[in-house]
ZAMARGU-4260 file (C-alpha; in steps of 0.2 Angstrom, whole numbers, plus 5000, padded with zeros to 4 digits):
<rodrens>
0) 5000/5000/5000 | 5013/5012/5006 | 5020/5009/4985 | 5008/5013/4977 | 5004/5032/4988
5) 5023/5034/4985 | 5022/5031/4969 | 5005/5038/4964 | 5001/5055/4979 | 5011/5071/4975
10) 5015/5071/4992 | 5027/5060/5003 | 5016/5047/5013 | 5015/5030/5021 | 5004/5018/5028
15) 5006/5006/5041 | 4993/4995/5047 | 4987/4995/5066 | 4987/4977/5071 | 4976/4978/5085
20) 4962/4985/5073 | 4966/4984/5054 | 4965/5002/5054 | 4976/5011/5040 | 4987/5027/5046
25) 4996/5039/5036 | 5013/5046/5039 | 5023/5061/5033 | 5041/5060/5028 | 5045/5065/5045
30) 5033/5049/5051 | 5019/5062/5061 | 5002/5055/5058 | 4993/5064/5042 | 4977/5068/5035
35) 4972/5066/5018 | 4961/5074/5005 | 4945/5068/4999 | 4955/5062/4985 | 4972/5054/4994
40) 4960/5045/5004 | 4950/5037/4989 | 4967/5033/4983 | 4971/5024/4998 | 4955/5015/4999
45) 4958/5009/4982 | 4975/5004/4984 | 4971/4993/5001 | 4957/4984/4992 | 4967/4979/4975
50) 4980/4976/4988 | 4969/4963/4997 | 4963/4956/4980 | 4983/4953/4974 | 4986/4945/4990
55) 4968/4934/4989 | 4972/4928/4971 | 4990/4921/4978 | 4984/4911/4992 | 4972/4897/4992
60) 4976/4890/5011 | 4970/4900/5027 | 4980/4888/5041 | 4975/4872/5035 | 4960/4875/5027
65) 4957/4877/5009 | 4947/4889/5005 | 4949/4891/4986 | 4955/4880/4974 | 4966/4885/4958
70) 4964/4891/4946 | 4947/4900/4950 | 4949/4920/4947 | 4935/4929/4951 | 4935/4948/4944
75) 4937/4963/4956 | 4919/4974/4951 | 4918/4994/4956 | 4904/5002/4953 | 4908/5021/4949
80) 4926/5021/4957 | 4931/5038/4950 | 4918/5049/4954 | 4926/5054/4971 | 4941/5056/4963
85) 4948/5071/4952 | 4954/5071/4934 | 4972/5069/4943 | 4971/5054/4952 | 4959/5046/4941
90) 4973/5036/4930 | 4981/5033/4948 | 4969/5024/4953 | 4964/5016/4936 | 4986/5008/4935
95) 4985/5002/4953 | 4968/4992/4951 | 4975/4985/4934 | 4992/4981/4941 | 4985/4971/4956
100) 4968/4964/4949 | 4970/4952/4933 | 4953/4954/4930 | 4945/4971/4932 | 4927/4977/4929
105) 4923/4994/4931 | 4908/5002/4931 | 4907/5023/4929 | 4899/5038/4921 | 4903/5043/4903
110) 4909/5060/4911 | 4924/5053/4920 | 4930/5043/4904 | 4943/5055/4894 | 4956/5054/4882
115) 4970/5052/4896 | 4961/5038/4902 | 4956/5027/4888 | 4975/5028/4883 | 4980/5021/4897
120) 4967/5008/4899 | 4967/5003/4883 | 4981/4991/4880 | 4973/4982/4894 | 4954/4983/4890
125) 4947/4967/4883 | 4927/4971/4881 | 4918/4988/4884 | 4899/4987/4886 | 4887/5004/4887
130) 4873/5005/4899 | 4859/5011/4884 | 4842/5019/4890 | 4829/5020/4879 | 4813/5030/4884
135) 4793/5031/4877 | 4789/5046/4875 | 4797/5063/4866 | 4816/5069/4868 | 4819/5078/4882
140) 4835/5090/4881 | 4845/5078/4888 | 4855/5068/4880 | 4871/5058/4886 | 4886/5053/4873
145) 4903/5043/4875 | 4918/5047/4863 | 4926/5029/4863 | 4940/5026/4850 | 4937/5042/4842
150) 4916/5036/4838 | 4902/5045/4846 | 4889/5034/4855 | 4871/5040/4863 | 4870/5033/4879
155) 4850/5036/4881 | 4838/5037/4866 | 4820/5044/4865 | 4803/5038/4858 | 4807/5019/4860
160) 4794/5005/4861 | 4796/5004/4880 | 4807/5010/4893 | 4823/4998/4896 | 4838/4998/4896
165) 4849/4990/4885 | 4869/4984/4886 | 4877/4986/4869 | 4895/4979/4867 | 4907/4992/4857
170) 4917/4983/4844 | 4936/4986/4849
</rodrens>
């Protein structure tokens, strides 16, 4: 955990792990205990869970129980992980989960998806799939689009048969 803020934060931080509780504290370079920022923090949380997850994926005893057999891997799902983090820390996060998770589903708004991201995701990506809604009735003034691959998709779509919502696979 304590790589990933040092590689990833613009600031000098740790972590170390209270034993007694599990709880995660964060240290300066001059080791006093630290607050983060809304974002710092969301980068932590994400590097302890992917964390967790590599270490799961790589052990299949618990003492000397089995508790999973090889080779199961089982995905590591988020459901809109940057939208409490800022355009900076967004490919942070986005490396770390890749780097520590060998299968990666992520689920978020077309907002947070930009250029910067979908380069580096890319190499990596195997399917993207669009949440599609379709509504009876007239168009309203709102309409959602995603720019994938330098193609234009509509992310809702007005005077449909019934109101659904669809999931479209886009072609790599």
């Amino acid at each position: 955990v304590s790589g990933m803020l040092v590689q990833y934060l613009t600031k000098n931080f740790t972590a170390e792990v209270d034993a007694n509780n599990y709880a995660v504290r964060t240290y300066d370079v001059d080791h006093r205990l630290t607050g983060l920022s809304t974002g710092e923090t969301n980068v932590l949380k994400f590097a302890v869970i992917a964390a967790i997850v590599g270490m799961a994926g790589n052990r299949t005893t618990l003492g000397k129980v089995s508790w999973i057999s090889e080779p199961i891997t089982a995905p590591l799902i988020f459901d809109a992980p940057f939208s409490v983090v800022d355009s900076e820390y967004r490919t942070s996060v986005a490396t770390n989960l890749a780097k520590l998770a060998s299968q990666l589903v992520l689920l978020f708004d077309s907002a947070k998806w930009d250029q910067k991201l979908e380069e580096l995701m890319s190499p990596k990506v195997g399917k993207i799939y669009l949440l599609v809604s379709n509504a009876k009735g007239n168009d309203k003034s709102t309409f959602k689009n995603i720019i994938i691959k330098n193609n234009l998709y509509e992310l809702n779509r007005y005077k449909c048969d019934r109101d659904e919502t669809i999931l479209t696979e886009v072609q790599l």
